[in-house]
Residue, then its C-alpha position, 0 to 999 in steps of 0.5 A: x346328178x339325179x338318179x333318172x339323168x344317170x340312167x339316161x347316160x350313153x357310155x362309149x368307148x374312147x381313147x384314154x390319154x396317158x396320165x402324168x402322175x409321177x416324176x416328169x421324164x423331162x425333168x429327170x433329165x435336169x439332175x437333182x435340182x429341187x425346183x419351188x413353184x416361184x422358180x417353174x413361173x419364174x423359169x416361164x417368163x425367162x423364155x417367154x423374154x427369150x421369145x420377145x428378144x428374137x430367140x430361135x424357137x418353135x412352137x413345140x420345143x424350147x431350151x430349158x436350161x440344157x433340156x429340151x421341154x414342149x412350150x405347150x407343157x410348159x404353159x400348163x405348169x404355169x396355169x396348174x401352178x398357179x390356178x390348180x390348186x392355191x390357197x387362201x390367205x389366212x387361216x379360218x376362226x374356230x366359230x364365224x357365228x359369234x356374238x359381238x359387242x358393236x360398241x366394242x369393235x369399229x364400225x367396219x368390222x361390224x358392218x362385215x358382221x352384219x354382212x356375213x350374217x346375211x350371206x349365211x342367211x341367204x345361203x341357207x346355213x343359219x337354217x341347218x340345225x347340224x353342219x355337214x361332217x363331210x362333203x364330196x364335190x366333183x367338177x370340169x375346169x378349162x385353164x387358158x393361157x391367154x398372153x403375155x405383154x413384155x414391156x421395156x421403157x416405151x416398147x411393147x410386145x404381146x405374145x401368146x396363141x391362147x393354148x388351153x386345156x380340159x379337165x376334171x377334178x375331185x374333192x373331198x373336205x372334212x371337218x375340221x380343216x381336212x380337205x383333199x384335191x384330185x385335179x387331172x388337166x392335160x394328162x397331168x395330175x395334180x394333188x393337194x391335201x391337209x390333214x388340218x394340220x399340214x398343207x401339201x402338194x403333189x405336181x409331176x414336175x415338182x414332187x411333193x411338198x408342203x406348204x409353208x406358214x400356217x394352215x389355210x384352206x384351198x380356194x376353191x372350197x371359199x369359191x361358193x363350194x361351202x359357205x360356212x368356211x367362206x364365213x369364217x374366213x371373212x369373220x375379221x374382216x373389214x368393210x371397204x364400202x360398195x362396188x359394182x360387178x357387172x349388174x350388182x351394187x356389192x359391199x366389198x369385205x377385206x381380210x390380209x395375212x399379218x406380217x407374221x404369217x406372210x414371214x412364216x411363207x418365206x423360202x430361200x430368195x423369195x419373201x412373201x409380202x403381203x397376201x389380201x383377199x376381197x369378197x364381195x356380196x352382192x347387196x339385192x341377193x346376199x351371195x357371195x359374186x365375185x372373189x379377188x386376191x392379191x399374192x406379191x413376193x419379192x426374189x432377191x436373184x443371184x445377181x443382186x437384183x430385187x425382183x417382184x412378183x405379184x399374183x391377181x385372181x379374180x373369180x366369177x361365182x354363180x349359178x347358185x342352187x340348192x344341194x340339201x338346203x344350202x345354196x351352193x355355186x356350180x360355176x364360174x370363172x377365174x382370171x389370174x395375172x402374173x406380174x413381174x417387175x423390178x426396183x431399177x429396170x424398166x422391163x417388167x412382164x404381164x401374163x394373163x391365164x383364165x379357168x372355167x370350171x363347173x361343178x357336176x356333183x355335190x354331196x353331204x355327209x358321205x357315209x364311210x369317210x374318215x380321218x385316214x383318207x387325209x394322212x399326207x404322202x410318206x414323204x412328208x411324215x418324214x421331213x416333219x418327223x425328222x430333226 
């Protein structure tokens, strides 16, 4: 934003909702059970089952395990929980812009180079004699959670009221691999952050925790937010071929976690299977549009059944313009699936949540910001620290 729309601005008093930074009240009162993410989005299609099944409900309350937690709130952990903040699915390579032997490496990895080497182009980068040390990026989200369709053999049943809600968020990013995200949706507040080493994420409802597996950047930053980390993130990827997106012919780029990486992510019941991710750029401009991937994780429950989760999300990138010569995306739009479904039964469960976001500001090598704006919470120095 300009300096002349700034002072253009008419502020006005309003009422500020209250914001959810600490523990959730509602959830206190569930004792000392320590909840992981899959467990919350595994917890909400229980009741979303519950409702198709004819349970007595309404539509502010439900019963969640003995405590009694607005459907509306509920909604916004899943979308936050899933939306808010996920990661890529590999760790980024120190230098995206090599020199590489075509001879040496097969023609879909090198078809990626070259695609990469024009996206760079296009964005601006191959241009910038220095790379930003820093950037700060401020931006509004609107999450939905559209419906959800409940399937056993040949009964189908939809559900869902398309409950949505504003927000805003904050980021800052720092080489290398040091990011931190302040989003506030609903009232509540979400935090995420790496200090280039850990990756770690504060939710009212879950506390703080870190990530497991290696270092991974934040997907928003690879949504057109910073081209560079978008290239080396697609530095060994591999060339699919052509698709189209709407009104754009695009090469279609692929990278996946190894086997090993995705075991690392393993907790408790719940083993990570495969993570993939597809890029696709667009052949007349050279931008990255479109952006997709795949988590699928399998939960052994108590009962001894095998159950899977697999997590799609799709994103629109556009309206690409200039911010210090490099072309950056202030907009788009997300739409994820959660899909469950089991070995034997023939029950499985598809929600569908979407996000609009949009980026107001972005600024370049922000004077003051150090090291020490990164550190991770208290708590989890400790948990690395301890034996």
């Amino acid at each position: 934003m300009s300096s002349k729309a700034r002072r253009k601005q008419r502020w006005c008093t309003q009422t500020l909702t209250p914001l959810m930074e600490g523990p959730d009240p509602e959830m206190l009162e569930e004792g000392s059970k320590k909840e992981s993410s899959w467990e919350v989005i595994r917890e909400w299609f229980r009741i979303q089952k519950g409702i198709s099944s004819g349970t007595n409900h309404n539509n502010f309350s439900m019963s969640l395990e003995g405590s009694s937690i607005p459907a509306k709130r509920q909604d916004l952990r899943l979308l936050l929980g899933v939306l808010g903040c996920p990661l890529a699915p590999i760790p980024l390579v120190n230098d995206p812009i090599l020199r590489i032997h075509v001879k040496d490496i097969p023609i879909e990895t090198s078809s990626a180079h070259y695609i990469i080497q024009q996206y760079l182009a296009a964005t601006g980068c191959l241009k910038q004699q220095k790379r930003a040390k820093n950037m700060y990026a401020t931006g509004t989200v609107k999450m939905v959670c559209c419906e959800t369709e409940i399937s056993s053999g040949k009964n189908v049943k939809s559900l869902g009221t398309r409950s949505g809600e504003s927000g805003c968020f904050v980021l800052w990013q720092m080489l290398p691999g040091m990011w931190s995200l302040e989003l506030v949706v609903g009232g509540n507040k979400v935090i995420a952050g790496s200090d280039g080493k850990t990756v770690w994420r504060h939710t009212p409802w879950l506390g703080t925790h870190a990530a497991k597996g290696p270092q991974r950047p934040l997907r928003r930053i690879i949504q057109g937010l910073d081209p560079k980390i978008t290239a080396s993130l697609f530095a060994k990827a591999q060339c699919l071929g052509e698709k189209r997106i709407g009104d754009d012919e695009c090469f279609v780029l692929k990278v996946a976690a190894d086997r090993a990486a995705v075991m690392e992510r393993s907790e408790g019941p719940a083993e990570v299977i495969r993570h993939v991710l597809y890029g696709y750029f667009c052949q007349k401009s050279g931008l990255l549009i479109y952006l997709e991937d795949s988590h699928l994780t399998r939960v052994q429950t108590p009962e001894n059944d095998t159950i899977y989760w697999e997590t799609t999300i799709g994103s629109s990138i556009g309206d690409y313009s200039d911010v210090d010569g490099v072309l950056i995306a202030h907009q788009g739009r997300s739409i994820a699936t959660v899909f469950r479904f089991g070995e034997l039964s023939m029950q499985h469960s598809r929600t569908r949540m979407e996000e609009v976001w949009r980026i107001d500001d972005v600024v370049f090598n922000v004077p003051g910001l150090s090291m020490d704006y990164f550190i991770p919470p208290a708590d989890i120095i400790d948990n690395e620290n301890s034996p």
